[in-house]
N, C-alpha and C positions, 0 to 999 in steps of 0.2 A: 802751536801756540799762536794766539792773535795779538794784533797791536793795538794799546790804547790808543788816545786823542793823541797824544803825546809824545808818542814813538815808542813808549816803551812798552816789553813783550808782556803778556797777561794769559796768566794760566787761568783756560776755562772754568775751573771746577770753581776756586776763588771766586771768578765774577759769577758764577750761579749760586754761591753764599754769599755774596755780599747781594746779589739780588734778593736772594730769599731772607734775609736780614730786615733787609727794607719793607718788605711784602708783610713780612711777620710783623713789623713794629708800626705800621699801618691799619691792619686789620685787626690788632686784638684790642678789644673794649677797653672803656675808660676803667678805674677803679671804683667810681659808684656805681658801675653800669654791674661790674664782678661783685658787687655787696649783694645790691638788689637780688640778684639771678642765685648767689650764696642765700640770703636770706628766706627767699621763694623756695628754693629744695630742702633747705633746714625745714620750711613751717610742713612744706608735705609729706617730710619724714617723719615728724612729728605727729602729725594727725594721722599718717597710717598706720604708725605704732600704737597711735591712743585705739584708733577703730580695730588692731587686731587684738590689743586685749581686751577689749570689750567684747569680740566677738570669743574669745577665751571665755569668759566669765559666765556670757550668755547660756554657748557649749556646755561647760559644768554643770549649770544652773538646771538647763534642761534634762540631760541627764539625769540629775538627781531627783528630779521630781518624776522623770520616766519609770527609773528604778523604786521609788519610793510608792509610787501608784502600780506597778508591773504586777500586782496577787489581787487587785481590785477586785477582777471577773470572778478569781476561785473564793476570797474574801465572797461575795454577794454570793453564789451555789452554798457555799457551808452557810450560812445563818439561817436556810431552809433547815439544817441539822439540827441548829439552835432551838429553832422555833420547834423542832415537835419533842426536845426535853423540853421545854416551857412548858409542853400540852402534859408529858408525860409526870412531868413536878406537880401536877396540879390533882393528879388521881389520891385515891386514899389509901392505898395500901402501902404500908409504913417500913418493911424489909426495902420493897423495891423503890422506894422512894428515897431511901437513905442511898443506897448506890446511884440511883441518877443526880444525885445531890454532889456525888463526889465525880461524877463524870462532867457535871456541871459546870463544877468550879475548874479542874480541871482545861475545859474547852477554852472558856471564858481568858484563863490565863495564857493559854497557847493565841488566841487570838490579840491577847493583850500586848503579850509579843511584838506582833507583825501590828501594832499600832491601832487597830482595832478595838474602839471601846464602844460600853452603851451609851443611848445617850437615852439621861432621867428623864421624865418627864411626869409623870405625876405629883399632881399638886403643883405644877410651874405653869407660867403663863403662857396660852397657846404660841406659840412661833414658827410660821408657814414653812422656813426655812429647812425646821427639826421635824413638823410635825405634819401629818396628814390627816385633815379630820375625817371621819366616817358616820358621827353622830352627833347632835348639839341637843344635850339634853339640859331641864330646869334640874337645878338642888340646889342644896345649900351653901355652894360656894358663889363666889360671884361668878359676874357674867366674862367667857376666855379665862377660864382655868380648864386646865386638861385633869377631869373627874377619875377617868381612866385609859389604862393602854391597852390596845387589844393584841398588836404586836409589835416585837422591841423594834427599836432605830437604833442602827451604830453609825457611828461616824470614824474615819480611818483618815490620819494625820491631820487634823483640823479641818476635813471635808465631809461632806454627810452623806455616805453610798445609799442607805435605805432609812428613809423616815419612818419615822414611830405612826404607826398608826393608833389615833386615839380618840374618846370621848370629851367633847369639850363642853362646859357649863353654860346655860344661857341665863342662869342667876335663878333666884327664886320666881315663883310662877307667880299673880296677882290671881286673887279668887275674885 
């Protein structure tokens, strides 16, 4: 044991917490100094939660449109299938024309399925978007109308995998 100023005996341990007493109520910050530094790690808590559900959302987001376009490529090879009932609908002979009729409809609904539809175009007004021209002929409709299609366009969840290839009007001719 040591002596104080004083004479009286002073157990060490005591004067190194009354040291560290002092030490500690010196160096801890003020209370606006602990709001501010509260306040600063609240806002960054905050905006890293906001940025990790966002980045949730996005995740999903992408995802579902991954999964939702994931048959595109096999989507585009089959509508080569399409197109030769189209060829094959168009012959005359009337047995085999009724069963490609119903293999038709058939296809059509299995495609309809997986989100795949036609898209109309005759008699609608040309749209570079939907349509691919191949021909601009004069008749009697006016000028950009699609007169005819040569081959079908689907579009698959409000996207256009293959344009319609078609004939589009240049109006009536002037003699």
């Amino acid at each position: 044991m040591t002596q104080s100023e004083g004479g009286a005996p002073v157990d060490p341990e005591t004067k190194k917490e009354a040291v560290s007493r002092d030490e500690t109520q010196d160096n801890s910050p003020a209370p606006d100094e602990m709001q501010k530094r509260y306040d600063d790690l609240n806002d960054r808590f905050l905006r890293l939660a906001a940025d990790f559900e966002n980045y949730q959302k996005r995740l999903a987001r992408d995802l579902d449109q991954r999964v939702r376009f994931a048959i595109e490529q096999f989507a585009v090879e089959l509508l080569e299938v399409a197109d030769n009932f189209e060829r094959a609908l168009s012959a005359e002979d009337g047995a085999a024309r009724e069963g490609l009729e119903q293999i038709s409809k058939l296809f059509d609904a299995v495609l309809e399925r997986h989100g795949i539809i036609r898209i109309e175009s005759k008699g609608k007004r040309f749209d570079p978007a939907e349509h691919e021209a191949i021909a601009y002929i004069s008749s009697e409709q006016e000028e950009g109308v699609v007169i005819d299609q040569v081959c079908q366009g689907y579009m698959m969840h409000d996207k256009v995998i293959r344009c319609a290839k078609v004939a589009v009007s240049k109006g009536k001719e002037c003699e």
